[in-house]
C-alpha positions as CSV (number, residue, x, y, z in Angstrom):
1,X,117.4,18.9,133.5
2,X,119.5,21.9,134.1
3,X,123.2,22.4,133.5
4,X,125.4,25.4,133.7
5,X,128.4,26.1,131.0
6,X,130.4,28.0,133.5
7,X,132.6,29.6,130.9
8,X,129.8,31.2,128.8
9,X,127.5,31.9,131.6
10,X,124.8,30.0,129.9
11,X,122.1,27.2,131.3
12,X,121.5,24.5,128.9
13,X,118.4,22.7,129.5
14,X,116.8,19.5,127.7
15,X,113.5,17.7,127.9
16,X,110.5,16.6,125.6
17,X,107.3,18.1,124.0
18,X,105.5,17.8,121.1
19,X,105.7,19.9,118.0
20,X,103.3,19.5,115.0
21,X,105.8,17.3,113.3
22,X,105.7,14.6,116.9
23,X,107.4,14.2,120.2
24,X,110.7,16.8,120.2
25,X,113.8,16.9,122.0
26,X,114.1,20.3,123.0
27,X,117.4,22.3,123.8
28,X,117.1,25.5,125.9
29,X,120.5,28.0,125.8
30,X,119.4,30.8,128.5
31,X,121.4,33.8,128.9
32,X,121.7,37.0,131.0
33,X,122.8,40.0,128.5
34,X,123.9,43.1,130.1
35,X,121.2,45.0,127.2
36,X,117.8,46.2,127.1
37,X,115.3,43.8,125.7
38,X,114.3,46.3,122.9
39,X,118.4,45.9,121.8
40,X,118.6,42.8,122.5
41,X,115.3,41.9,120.4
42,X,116.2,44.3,117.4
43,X,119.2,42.4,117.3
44,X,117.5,38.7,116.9
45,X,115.0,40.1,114.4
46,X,116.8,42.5,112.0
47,X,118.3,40.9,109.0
48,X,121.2,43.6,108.8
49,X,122.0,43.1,112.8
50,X,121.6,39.1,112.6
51,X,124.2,39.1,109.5
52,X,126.4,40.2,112.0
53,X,126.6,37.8,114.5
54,X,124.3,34.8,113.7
55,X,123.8,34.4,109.9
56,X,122.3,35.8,106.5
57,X,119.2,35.9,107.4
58,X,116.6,36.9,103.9
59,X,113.4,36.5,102.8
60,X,109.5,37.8,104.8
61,X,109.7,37.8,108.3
62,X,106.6,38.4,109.1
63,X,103.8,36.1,110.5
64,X,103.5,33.5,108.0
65,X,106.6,34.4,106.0
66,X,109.2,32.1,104.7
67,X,113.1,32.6,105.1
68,X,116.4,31.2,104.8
69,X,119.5,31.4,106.8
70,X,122.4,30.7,105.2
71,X,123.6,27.0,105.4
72,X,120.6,26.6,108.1
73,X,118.2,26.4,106.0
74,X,114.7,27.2,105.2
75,X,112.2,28.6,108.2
76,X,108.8,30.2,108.2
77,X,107.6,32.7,110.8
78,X,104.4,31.3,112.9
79,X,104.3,33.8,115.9
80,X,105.4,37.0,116.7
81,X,105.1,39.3,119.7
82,X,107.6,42.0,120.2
83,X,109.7,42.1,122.0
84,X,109.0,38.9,124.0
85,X,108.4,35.8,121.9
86,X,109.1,34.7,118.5
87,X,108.3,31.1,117.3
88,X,109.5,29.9,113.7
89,X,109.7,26.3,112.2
90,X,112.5,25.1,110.7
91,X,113.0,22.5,107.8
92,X,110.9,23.6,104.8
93,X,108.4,20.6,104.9
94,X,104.8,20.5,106.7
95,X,105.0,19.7,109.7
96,X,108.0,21.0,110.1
97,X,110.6,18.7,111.9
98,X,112.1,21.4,113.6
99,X,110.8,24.7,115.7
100,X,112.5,27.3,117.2
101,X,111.3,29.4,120.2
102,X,112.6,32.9,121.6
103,X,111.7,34.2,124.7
104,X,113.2,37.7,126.0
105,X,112.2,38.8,129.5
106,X,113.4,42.2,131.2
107,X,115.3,42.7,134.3
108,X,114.8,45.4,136.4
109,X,118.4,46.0,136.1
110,X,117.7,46.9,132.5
111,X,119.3,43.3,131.3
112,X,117.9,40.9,129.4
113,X,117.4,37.4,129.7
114,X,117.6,34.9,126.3
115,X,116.0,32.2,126.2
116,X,116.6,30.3,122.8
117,X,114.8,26.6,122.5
118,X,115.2,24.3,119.5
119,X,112.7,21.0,119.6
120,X,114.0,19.1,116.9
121,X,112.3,15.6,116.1
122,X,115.8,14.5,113.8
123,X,117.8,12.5,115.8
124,X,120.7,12.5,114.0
125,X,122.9,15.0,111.7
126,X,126.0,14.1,109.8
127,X,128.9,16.2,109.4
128,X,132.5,15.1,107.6
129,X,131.0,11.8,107.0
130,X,130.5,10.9,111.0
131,X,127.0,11.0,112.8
132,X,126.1,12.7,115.6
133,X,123.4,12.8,118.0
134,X,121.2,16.4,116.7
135,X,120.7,18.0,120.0
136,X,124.4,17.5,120.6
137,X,125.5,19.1,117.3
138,X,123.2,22.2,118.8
139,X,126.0,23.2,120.8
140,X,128.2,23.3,118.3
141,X,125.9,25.7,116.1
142,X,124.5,28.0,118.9
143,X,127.5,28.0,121.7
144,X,129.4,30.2,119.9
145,X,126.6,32.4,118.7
146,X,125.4,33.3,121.9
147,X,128.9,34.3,122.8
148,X,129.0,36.8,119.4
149,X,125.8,38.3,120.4
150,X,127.5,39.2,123.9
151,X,130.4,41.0,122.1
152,X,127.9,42.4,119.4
153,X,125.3,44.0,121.9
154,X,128.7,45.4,123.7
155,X,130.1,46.3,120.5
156,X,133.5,44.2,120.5
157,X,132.7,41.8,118.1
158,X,135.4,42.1,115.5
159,X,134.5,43.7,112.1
160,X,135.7,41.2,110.0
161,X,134.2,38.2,111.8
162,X,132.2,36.0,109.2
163,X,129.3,34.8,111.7
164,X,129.0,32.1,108.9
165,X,132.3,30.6,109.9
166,X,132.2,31.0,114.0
167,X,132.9,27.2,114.4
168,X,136.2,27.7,112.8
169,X,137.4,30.3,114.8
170,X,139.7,29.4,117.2
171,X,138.9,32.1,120.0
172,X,135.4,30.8,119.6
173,X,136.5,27.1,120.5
174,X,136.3,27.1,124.3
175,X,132.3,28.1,123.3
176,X,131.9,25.4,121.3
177,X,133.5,23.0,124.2
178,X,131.5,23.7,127.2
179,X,128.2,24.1,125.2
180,X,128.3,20.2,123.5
181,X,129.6,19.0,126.9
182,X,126.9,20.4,128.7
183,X,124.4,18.9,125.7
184,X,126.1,15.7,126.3
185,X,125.6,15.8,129.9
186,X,122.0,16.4,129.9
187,X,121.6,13.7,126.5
188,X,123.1,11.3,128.8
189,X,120.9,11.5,131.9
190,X,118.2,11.6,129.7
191,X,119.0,8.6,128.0
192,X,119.7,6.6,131.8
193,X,116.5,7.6,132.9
């Protein structure tokens, strides 16, 4: 299942698969960037650039490596081929109950398409003493990031921007929106069928 967040110009896709820790719900945030895949994979993969727009990112990122990232928590690094796929689980137990996936494929245009997958096997996360549904909460986490890589790779994201705090920035709020109401979308036909 496919939808479209019109206002970020971002597919959001969900379905199942397993990951070593059991079945996973997967979310898939795909994007077009108006970069070359070299840019555009430096930027995912380089602590200093990733502070930027995602998160502190520290620790060995290389094959087998463990990291953290921020208030995301733990990860360790289980594939890695520049500049097309990088796969790192997420959670700091074994298995793992989460795994992450990026996939970058050239244009001929010289673009870039992101594709970004989280499986997570958690089904639910609380946050200010409410629950809610852990693929849903995705959108709310990755929405706006894929939005301040945009402006980072184009070199308008704002200096002082804390990529920690993105969720409370109010210019990033329409991001947030559309990407948990396409999540919901797709969590509720997945759940009617």
């Amino acid at each position: 299942m496919t939808v479209t967040a019109d206002h970020l110009d971002t597919q959001h896709e969900l379905y199942r698969r397993e990951i070593a820790a059991g079945e996973a719900r997967c979310a898939v945030f795909r994007r077009t960037y108006d970069a070359d895949i070299a840019d555009v994979w430096d930027a995912c993969t380089d602590p200093a650039r990733l502070r930027r727009w995602y998160a502190p990112v520290e620790g060995d990122l290389t094959v087998g490596g463990t990291f953290t990232q921020g208030d995301f928590g733990p990860g360790k690094v289980t594939r890695c081929e520049a500049p097309h796929l990088l796969t790192v689980e997420l959670g700091g137990v074994d298995p793992a109950p989460d795994e992450i996936v990026l996939r970058l494929t050239a244009n001929p245009d010289g673009t870039t398409v992101l594709e970004f997958e989280h499986a997570t096997t958690i089904d639910t996360h609380e946050i200010g003493g409410q629950i809610f549904d852990a693929v849903y909460c995705m959108g709310g986490g990755y929405g706006p990031r894929l939005l301040s890589l945009d402006e980072y790779l184009r070199g308008t994201l704002p200096a002082e921007l804390d990529a920690r705090a993105l969720h409370m920035v109010e210019d990033y709020r329409p991001a947030i929106e559309s990407s948990m109401a396409a999540l919901a979308e797709l969590l509720e036909k997945d759940k009617n069928r």
